[in-house]
PLY file of the C-alpha trace (Angstrom):
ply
format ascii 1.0
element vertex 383
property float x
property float y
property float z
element edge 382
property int vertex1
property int vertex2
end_header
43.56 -120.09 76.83
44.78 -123.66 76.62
47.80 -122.90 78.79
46.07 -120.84 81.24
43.69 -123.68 81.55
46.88 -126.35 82.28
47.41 -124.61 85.26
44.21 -125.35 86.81
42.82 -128.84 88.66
39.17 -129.43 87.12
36.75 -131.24 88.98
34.33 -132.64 86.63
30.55 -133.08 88.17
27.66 -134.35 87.11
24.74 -132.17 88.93
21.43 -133.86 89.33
18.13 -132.46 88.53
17.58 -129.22 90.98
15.71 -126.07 91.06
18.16 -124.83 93.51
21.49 -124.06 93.80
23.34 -126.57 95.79
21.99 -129.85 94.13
23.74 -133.06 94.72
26.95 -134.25 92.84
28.01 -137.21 91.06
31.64 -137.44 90.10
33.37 -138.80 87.19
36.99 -137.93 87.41
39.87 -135.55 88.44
42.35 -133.76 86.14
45.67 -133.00 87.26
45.43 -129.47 86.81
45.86 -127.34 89.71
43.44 -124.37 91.32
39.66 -124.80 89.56
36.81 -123.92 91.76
33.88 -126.03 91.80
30.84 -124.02 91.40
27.54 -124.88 92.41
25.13 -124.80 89.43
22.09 -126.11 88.25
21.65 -128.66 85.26
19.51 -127.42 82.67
17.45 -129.62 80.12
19.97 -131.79 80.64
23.27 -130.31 80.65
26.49 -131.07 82.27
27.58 -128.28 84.33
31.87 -127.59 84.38
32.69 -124.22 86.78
35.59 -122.21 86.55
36.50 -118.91 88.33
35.47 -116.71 85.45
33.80 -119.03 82.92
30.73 -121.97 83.26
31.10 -124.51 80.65
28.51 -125.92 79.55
28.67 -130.09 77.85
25.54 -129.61 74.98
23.65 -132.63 75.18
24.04 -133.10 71.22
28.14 -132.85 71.75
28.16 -135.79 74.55
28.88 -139.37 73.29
29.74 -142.60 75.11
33.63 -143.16 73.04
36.35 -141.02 74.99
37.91 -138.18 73.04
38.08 -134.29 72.65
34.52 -132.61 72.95
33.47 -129.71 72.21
32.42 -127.48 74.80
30.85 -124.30 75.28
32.18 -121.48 77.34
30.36 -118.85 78.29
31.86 -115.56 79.21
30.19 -112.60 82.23
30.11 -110.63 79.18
27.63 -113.41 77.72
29.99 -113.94 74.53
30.20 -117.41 73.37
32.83 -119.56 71.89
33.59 -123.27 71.18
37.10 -124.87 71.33
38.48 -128.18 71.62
38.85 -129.07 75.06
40.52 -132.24 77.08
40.42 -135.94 77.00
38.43 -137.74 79.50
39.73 -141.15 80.69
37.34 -142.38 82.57
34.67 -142.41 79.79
32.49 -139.37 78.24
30.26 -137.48 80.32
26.80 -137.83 79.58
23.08 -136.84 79.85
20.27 -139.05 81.80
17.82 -137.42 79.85
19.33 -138.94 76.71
17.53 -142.56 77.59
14.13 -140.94 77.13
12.23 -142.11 74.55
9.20 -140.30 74.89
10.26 -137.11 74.03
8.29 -134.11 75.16
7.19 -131.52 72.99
6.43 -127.87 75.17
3.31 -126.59 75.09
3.93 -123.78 73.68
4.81 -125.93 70.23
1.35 -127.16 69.98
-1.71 -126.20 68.55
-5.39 -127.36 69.74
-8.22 -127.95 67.10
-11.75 -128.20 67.44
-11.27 -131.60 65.65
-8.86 -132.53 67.52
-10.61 -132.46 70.35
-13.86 -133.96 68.79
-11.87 -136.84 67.85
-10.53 -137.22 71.13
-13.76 -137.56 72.61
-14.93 -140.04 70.81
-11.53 -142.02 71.23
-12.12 -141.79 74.80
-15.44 -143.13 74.68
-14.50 -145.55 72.02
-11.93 -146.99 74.52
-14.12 -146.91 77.49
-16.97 -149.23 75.44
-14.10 -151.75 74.81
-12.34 -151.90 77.91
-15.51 -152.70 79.53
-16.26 -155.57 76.78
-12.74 -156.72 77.54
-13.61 -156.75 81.46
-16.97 -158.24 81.17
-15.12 -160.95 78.94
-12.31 -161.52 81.85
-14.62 -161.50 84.64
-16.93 -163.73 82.82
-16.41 -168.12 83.36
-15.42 -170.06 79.64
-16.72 -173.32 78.92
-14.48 -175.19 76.50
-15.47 -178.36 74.79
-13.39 -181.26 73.72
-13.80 -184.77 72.32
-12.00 -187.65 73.11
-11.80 -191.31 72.89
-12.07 -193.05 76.41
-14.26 -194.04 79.16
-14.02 -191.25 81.30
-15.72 -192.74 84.45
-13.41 -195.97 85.22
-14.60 -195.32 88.66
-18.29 -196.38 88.35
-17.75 -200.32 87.71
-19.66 -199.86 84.16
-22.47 -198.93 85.50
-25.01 -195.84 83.97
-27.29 -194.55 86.53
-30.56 -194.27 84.85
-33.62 -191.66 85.91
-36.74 -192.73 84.38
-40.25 -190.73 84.94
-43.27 -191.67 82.81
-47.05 -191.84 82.55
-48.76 -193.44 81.24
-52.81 -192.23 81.82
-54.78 -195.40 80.44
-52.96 -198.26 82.26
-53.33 -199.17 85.70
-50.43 -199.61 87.99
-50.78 -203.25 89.02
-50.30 -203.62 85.45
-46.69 -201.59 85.16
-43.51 -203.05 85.36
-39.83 -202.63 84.29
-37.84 -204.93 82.37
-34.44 -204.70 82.01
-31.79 -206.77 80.05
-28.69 -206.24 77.83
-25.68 -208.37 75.70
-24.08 -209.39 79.11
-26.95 -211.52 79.84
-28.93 -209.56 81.70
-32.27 -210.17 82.07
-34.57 -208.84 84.40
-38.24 -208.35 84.57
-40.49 -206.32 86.71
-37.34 -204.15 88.11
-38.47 -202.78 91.70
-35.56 -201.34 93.69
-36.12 -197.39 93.49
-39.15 -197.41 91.42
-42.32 -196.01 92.83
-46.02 -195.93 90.87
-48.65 -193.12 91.57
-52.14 -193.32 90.42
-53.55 -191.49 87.91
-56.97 -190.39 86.50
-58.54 -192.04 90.37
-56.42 -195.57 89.52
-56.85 -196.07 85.81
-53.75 -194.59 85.07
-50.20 -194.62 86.28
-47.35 -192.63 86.60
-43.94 -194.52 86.98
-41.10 -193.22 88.47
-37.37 -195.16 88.69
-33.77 -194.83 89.36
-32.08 -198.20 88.25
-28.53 -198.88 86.67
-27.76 -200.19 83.09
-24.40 -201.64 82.41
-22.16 -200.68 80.06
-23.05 -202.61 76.74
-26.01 -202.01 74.45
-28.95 -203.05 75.62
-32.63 -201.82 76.24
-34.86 -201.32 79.06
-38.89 -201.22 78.44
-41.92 -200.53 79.85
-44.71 -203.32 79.80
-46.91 -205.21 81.56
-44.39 -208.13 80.67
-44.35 -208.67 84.83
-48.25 -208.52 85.30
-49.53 -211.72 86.51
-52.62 -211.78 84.21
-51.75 -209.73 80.65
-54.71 -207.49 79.49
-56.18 -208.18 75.94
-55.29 -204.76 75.01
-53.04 -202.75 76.74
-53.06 -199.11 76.35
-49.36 -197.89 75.23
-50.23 -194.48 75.10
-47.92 -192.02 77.33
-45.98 -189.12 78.08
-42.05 -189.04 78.83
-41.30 -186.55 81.45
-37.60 -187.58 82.10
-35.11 -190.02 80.54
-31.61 -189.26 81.77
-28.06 -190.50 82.69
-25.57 -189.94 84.84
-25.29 -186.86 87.51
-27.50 -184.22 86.72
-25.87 -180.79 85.31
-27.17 -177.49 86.35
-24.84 -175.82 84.13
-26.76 -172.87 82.15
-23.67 -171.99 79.72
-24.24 -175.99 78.48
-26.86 -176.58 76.21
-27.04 -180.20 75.42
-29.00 -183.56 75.17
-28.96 -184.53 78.65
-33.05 -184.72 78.53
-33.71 -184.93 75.17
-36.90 -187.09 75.25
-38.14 -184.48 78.06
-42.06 -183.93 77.13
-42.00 -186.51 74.33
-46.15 -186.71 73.89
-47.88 -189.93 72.33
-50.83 -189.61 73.86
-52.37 -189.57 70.39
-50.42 -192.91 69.18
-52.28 -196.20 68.19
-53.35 -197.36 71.56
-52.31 -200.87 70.97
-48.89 -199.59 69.66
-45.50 -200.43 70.40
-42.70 -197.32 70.59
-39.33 -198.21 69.75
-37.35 -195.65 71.17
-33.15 -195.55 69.29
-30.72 -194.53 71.75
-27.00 -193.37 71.05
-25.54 -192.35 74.72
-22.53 -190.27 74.33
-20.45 -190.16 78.06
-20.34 -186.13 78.83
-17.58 -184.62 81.64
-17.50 -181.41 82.88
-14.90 -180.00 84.89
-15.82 -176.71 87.37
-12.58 -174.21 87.98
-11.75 -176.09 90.95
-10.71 -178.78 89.08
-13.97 -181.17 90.24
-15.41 -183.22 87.65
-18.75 -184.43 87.03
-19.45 -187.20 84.85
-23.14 -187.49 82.73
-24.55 -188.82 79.60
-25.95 -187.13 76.52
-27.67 -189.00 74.00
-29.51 -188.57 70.47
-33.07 -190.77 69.84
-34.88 -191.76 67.01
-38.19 -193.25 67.60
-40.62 -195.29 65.61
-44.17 -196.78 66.45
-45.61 -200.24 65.43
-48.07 -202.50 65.85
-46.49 -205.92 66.17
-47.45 -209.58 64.79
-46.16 -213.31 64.87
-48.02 -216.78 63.85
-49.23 -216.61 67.32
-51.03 -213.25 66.73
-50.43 -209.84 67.89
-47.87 -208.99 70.63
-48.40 -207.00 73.45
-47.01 -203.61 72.70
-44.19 -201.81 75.03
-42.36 -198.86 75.21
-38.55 -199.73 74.39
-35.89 -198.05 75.17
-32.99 -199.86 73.09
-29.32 -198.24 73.94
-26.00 -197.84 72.51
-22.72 -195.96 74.10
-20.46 -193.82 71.96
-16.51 -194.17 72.19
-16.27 -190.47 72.17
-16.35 -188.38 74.90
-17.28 -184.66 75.55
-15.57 -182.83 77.97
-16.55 -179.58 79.32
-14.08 -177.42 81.01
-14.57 -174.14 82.75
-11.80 -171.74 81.94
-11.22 -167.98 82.53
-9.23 -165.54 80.48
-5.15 -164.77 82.06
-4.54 -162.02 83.34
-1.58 -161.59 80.68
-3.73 -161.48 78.08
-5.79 -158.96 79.70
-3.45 -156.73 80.29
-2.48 -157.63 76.66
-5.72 -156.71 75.28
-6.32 -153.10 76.96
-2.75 -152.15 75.81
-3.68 -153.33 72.42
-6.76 -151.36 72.37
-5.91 -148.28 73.88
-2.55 -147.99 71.29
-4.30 -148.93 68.51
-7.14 -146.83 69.28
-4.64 -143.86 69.77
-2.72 -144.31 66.56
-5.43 -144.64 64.71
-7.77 -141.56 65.72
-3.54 -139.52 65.56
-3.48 -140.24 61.86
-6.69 -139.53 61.44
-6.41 -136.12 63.37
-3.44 -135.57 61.36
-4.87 -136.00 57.46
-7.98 -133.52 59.01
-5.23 -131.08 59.71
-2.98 -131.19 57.16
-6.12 -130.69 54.57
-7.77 -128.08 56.66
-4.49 -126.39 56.55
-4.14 -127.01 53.28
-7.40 -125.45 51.96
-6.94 -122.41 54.05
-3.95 -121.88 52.49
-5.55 -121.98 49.11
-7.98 -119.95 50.09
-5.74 -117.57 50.96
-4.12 -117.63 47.56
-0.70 -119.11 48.65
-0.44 -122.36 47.07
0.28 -122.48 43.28
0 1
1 2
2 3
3 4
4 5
5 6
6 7
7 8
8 9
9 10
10 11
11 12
12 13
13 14
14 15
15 16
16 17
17 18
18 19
19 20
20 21
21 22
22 23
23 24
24 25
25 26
26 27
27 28
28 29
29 30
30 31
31 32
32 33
33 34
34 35
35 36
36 37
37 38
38 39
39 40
40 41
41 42
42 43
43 44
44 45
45 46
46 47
47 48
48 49
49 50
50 51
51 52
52 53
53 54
54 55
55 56
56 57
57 58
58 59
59 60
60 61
61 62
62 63
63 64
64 65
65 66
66 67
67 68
68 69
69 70
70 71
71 72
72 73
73 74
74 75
75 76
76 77
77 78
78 79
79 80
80 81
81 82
82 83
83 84
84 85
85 86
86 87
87 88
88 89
89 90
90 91
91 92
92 93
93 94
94 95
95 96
96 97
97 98
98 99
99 100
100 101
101 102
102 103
103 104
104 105
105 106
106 107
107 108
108 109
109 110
110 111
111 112
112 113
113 114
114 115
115 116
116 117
117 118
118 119
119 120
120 121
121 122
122 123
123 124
124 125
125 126
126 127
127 128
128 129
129 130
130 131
131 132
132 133
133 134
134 135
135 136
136 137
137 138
138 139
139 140
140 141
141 142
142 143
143 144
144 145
145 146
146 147
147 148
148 149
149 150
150 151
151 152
152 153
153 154
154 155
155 156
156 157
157 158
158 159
159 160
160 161
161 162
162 163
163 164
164 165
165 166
166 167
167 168
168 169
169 170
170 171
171 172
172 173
173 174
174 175
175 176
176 177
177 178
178 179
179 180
180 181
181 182
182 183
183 184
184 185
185 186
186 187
187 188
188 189
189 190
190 191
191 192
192 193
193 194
194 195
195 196
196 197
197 198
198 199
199 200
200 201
201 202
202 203
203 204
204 205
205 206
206 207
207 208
208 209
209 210
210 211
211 212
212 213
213 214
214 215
215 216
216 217
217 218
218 219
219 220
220 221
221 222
222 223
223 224
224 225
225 226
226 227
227 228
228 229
229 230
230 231
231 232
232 233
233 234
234 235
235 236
236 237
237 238
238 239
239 240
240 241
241 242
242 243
243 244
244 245
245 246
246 247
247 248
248 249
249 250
250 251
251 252
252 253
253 254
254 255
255 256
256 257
257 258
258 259
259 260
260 261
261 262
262 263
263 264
264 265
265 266
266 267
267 268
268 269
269 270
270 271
271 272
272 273
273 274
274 275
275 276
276 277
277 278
278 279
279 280
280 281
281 282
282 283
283 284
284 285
285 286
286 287
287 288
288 289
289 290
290 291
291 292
292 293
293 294
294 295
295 296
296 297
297 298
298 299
299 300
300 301
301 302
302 303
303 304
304 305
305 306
306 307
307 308
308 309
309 310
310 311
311 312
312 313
313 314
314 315
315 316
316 317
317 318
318 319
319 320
320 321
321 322
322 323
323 324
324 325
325 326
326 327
327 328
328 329
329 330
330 331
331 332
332 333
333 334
334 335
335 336
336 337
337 338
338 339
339 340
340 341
341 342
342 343
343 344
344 345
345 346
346 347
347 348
348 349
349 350
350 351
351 352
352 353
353 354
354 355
355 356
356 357
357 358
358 359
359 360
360 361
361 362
362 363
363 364
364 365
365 366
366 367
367 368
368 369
369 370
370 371
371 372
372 373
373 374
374 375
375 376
376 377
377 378
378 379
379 380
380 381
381 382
């Protein structure tokens, strides 16, 4: 056989996947052997094809290696007799099989076996990873706010100034009586503050209802509400009021931040001492939040503590107020909107749907291997 063989030229040919005859042909090298045909053939579950006159070898996919060296090939006879030999020595590098770089192996059909339990299970691993995908898109689609703290003055832009919004009533004092006094540790000093204030009437004139928008430096200090700038001081001013705004800085309509941006809204002393003064404690902590186009807006938070007094000196009693005293906070709170990468996405639905997978497979497998199990026993065939 081997001499006959010498005789003969072999073409070797790799035959791509075809359900036809006639498939296209990828070669690999010549031998120097003279008068092999090359046959048309098609490659089978991956084998290597080699055509002779009177014999088709066939390269077994389990024989085919990447070193050089003699294989072992199959030849099949017309009679359909098989036999294996050692065959030649390929130069150019072994032949081999595409389908060898699968690693998802497929197992036929006809190999498998379908359970009622498996299929219950697969249900409910379906619907198990619908429920979280969608969680996992609401979560991506969704906006993130992110909060950090920081020590620094975040607004270097606004000269140290705090924009102030003020809106109070006060139902027992009349308006010609109402002023604004502002002053702080830089000296400032100011009484019966008009520029963007307005007073409206209340209860037909005996009350009043003061509205401002005034700036406060830097620096602790206090603003109050009196009658400090009256020109004649009543004997006994009534204090009593309501707060319906005390705020700082740009206003946030941000419904994913919950913080102290109002925190004295509704404040109600309407049932105080009337000749009382209110000490309102302020601690103003600088707030930034940052949209996802980068814009940032810059407001205040603070935290109060209030008490109420009646004040005295050698002189007698002092005309109560309504005192806002102030103090800034070196730390900073930024907001930042943020949404989820795509990467971890895609990282998150491949996490789910494997897990999910592997999990409800071993559990389909245990099922089986103790249903098979007890049938077996019940049949009487395990000891």
């Amino acid at each position: 056989m081997t001499s006959s063989l010498a005789s003969l030229s072999v073409q070797i040919a790799q035959i791509h996947d075809s359900k036809a005859e006639g498939g296209g042909k990828k070669y690999f090298g010549n031998w120097s052997q003279e008068g092999a045909q090359l046959h048309n053939c098609t490659k089978e579950k991956g084998f290597f094809c080699f055509v002779f006159p009177t014999h088709i070898l066939l390269q077994t996919e389990k024989k085919c290696c990447w070193k050089a060296g003699w294989k072992n090939l199959s030849i099949i006879h017309p009679c359909g007799d098989m036999k294996c030999i050692k065959m030649f020595h390929l130069f150019y590098g072994c032949c081999f099989s595409s389908f060898r770089f699968d690693i998802y192996r497929k197992v036929p059909k006809d190999l498998t076996q379908p359970t009622y339990t498996g299929a219950i299970i697969s249900v409910c691993c379906c619907l198990f990873i619908l429920f979280l995908f969608l969680s996992e898109l609401t979560g991506f689609i969704a906006t993130e706010i992110v909060n950090e703290l920081y020590v620094d003055d975040p607004d270097k832009d606004s000269g140290g100034k705090i924009e102030v919004n003020l809106n109070i009533s006060l139902p027992n004092l009349h308006c010609e009586l109402v002023g604004l006094d502002i002053q702080d540790e830089m000296g400032r000093h100011e009484v019966g503050h008009i520029d963007n204030s307005m007073k409206i009437p209340l209860n037909n004139g005996d009350g009043c209802r003061f509205e401002g928008h005034f700036s406060i430096n830097k620096v602790p200090g206090n603003f109050h509400v009196s009658t400090h700038s009256a020109t004649a001081q009543p004997q006994n001013p009534d204090m009593t009021h309501i707060i319906h705004k005390l705020s700082f800085g740009d206003k946030l309509q941000v419904h994913n931040v919950h913080g102290a941006f109002n925190a004295l809204e509704g404040a109600d002393k309407l049932s105080s001492n009337p000749l009382a003064s209110h000490d309102y404690i302020l601690k103003i902590v600088p707030t930034v939040y940052e949209d996802m186009s980068g814009k940032q807006r810059y407001s205040y938070q603070y935290t109060v503590a209030n008490k109420e007094y009646v004040a005295y000196s050698h002189t007698g009693r002092i005309i109560p107020a309504i005192w806002f005293r102030y103090d800034l906070s070196p730390i900073t709170v930024k907001y930042t909107e943020r949404r989820q990468p795509l990467y971890r996405f895609i990282t998150s639905i491949c996490a789910i749907i494997g897990g999910t997978f592997t999990v409800a497979g071993i559990l389909d497998s245990c099922i089986f291997t103790a249903s098979e199990a007890w049938k077996k026993i019940q049949l009487g065939k395990m000891q």
